[in-house]
N, C-alpha and C positions, 0 to 999 in steps of 0.2 A: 665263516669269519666271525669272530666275536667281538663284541661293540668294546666290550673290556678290553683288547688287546690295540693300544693305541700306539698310532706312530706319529712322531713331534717332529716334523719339518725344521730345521734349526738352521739358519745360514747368518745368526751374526745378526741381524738387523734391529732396528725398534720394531719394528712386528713380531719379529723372531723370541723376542725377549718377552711381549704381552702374550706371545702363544705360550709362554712357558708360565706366566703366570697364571693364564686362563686353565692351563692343564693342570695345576696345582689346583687352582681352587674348585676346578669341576670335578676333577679324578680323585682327589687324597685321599678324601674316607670312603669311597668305593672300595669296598671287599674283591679282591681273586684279580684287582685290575694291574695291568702292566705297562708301562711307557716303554718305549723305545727314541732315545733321543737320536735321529736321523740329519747327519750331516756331511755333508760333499766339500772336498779339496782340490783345486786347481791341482792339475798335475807336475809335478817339479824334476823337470830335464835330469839326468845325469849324462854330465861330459868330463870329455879328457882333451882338453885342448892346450896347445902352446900357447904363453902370456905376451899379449901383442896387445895395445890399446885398445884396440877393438874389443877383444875378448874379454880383457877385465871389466868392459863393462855389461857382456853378457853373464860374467862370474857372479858383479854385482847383481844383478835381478834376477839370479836365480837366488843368490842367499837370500833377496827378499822374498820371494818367495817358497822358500824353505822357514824363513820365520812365520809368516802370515799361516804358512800349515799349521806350525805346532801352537802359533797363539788360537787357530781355530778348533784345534784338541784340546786345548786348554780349558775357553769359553764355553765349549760343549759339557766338556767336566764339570765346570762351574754352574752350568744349565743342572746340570744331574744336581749336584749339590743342594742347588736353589730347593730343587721339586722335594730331596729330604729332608730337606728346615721345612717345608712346608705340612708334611704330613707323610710322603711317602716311607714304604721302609728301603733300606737300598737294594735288599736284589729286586724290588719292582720296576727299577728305572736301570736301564743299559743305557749303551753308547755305539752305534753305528760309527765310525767315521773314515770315511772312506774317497777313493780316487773317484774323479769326474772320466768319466769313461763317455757319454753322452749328454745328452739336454737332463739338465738337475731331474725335470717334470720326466722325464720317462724312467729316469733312475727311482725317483721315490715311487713312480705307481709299478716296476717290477716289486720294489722292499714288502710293496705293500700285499701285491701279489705271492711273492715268496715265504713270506712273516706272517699271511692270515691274519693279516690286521682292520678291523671293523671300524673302527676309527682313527681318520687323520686328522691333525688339527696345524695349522702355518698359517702366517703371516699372509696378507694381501701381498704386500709388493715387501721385494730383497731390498738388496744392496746397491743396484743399478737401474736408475729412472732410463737412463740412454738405452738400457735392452731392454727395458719394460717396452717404450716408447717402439723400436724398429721390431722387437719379438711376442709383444705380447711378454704379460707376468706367468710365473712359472706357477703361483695358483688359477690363473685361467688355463691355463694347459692341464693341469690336475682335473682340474673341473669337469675338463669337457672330455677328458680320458679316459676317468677312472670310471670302474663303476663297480659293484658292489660294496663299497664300503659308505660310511656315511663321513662327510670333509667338513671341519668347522675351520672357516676362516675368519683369524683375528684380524683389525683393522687398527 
């Protein structure tokens, strides 16, 4: 695994957004280096159901949930963006973005495994202090998982 081939945990957060800055200002003028911006999407149901009150309000949260996806492809993009004002050129920074199949923490340490990436860098805590609190944070689960790569956690 090469320390150059880094993967950017991204899930939205003020963490999530200092890891993007800290991977700009550590990685940009780094020669041969590559980001990968790494980001996971709640899974969004498809149904066929009859319109009954009930349903239209299951209708409703899934379209919110069909927004909350594409604004999270969105902000991922916008991630990417950020890191080529910063210095990158763009084929050096991709875009993962992908379905939650599992716990976020076992998804990014396969990517990491899969992708031969030497370097991760994420945020301390997400989106949710409540699953922090009953699950443990999803960089403590990195932490205590991974292992051959080297993990810089932003705070």
């Amino acid at each position: 695994m090469l320390w150059t081939n880094v993967l950017l945990a991204y899930d939205r957060s003020q963490t999530a957004l200092r890891a993007v800055e800290y991977t700009g200002q550590m990685f940009s003028k780094v020669d041969g280096v590559k980001v990968t911006i790494f980001s996971v999407y709640e899974k969004v149901p498809e149904y066929e159901m009859v319109d009954t009150p009930f349903t239209s309000q299951v209708k409703d949260r899934i379209h919110v949930l069909e927004r909350e996806k594409e604004q999270g492809r969105q902000q991922a993009e916008e991630a990417k963006k950020h890191l080529v004002r910063m210095g990158f050129i763009p084929d050096q920074v991709k875009v993962i973005y992908t379905e939650k199949k599992k716990s976020v923490a076992k998804q990014i340490i396969d990517e990491v495994k899969k992708g031969g990436y030497g370097t991760v860098v994420m945020g301390r805590r997400g989106q949710s202090n409540v699953a922090h609190l009953l699950f443990g944070s999803v960089s403590q689960s990195v932490i205590s998982n991974l292992t051959g790569a080297t993990i810089c956690v932003v705070e």
